[in-house]
N, C-alpha and C positions, 0 to 999 in steps of 0.2 A: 399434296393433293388433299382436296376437303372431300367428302361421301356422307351426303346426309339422307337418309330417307326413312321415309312415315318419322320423323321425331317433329320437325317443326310446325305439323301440323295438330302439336297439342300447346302451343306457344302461343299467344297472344299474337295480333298483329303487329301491335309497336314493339314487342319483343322480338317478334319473327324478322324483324325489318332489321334491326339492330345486330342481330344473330347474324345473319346474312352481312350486312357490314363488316362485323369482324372478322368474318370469315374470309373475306376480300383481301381485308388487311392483314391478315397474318398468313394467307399466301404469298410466296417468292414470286417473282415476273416468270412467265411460264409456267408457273403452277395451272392443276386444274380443278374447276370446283362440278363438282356432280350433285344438284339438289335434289328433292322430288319435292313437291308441295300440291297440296290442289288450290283448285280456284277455290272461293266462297258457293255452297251449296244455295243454288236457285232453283229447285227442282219440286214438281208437286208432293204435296205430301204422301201421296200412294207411292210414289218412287222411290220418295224417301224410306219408308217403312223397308222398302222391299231392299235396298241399298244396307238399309243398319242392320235389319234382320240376316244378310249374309254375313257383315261385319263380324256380328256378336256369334252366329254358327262358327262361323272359321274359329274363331277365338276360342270357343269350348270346346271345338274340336281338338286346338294346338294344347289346351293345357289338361286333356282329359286324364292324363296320369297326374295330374298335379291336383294337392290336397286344398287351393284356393278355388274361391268363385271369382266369379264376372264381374269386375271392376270400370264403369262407366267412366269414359273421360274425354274431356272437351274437345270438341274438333274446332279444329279453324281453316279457315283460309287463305291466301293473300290472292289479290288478281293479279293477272300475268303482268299485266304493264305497269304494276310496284314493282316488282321482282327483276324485270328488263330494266326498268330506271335504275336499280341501285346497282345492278350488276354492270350496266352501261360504265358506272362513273368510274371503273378502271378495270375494267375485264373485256372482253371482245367473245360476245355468244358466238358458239360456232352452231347451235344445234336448241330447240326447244321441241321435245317429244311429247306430243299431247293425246297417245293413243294410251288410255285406260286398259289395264290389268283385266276389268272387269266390261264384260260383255255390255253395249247398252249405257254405262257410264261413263262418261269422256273427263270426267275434273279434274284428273291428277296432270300435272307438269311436273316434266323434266328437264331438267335447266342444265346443259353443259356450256362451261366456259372458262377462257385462258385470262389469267392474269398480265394486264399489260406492263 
C-alpha cells in the first residue's frame, strides 16, 4: 500500500507526476495507493488570503510548544486529469474524493486505487 498526503503538494509538478509513477511501479498488482493532492489554486485573491491565513494559524497553533517559527513553503498542484491519466496507465481508480477538509474550499483530491 502507498498513503501519501499533504507531502506532494510541496513537489513540483513534473516531480509530483514522476513520484506518482513510481509509486505505481513499485506497487504489487493488488496493491493500493491512497494520494491526496489538490488541484492548482484558481481562487480570488480575498479567498486566497483567507485559505493561507487558516493554513499558517493551524500551523502555530500545532507547533506552539515548539521553539521554531513559521516556515513558508511552496504549494503546488496537479489537475485531476494528470493525476487520472497516470494512474489510468496501470491502476483501475475505484474512488476520487473531492470534498475539502476545509469548509468553503473544495481543491484537495483524493485519489484511491488498485494496482492492475
Amino acid at each position: 500500500m502507498i498513503f501519501s498526503i499533504i507531502a506532494l503538494q510541496h513537489v513540483e509538478k513534473k516531480q509530483a507526476i514522476n513520484y506518482i509513477k513510481e509509486f505505481v511501479r513499485i506497487t504489487e498488482p493488488g496493491g493500493l495507493l491512497a494520494l491526496q493532492l489538490p488541484i492548482p489554486l484558481k481562487i480570488p485573491f480575498k479567498k486566497l488570503r483567507t485559505y493561507l491565513g487558516h493554513i499558517k494559524r493551524h500551523f502555530q497553533t500545532a507547533t506552539s510548544n515548539c521553539k521554531s517559527s513559521y516556515i513558508p513553503m511552496n504549494h503546488y498542484g496537479l489537475e485531476e486529469q494528470i493525476v487520472v491519466n497516470v494512474l489510468n496507465e496501470n491502476c483501475k481508480i475505484i474512488e476520487i474524493d473531492r470534498k475539502s477538509p476545509l469548509e468553503g474550499f473544495n481543491y484537495d483530491r483524493r485519489y484511491y486505487a488498485i494496482k492492475k
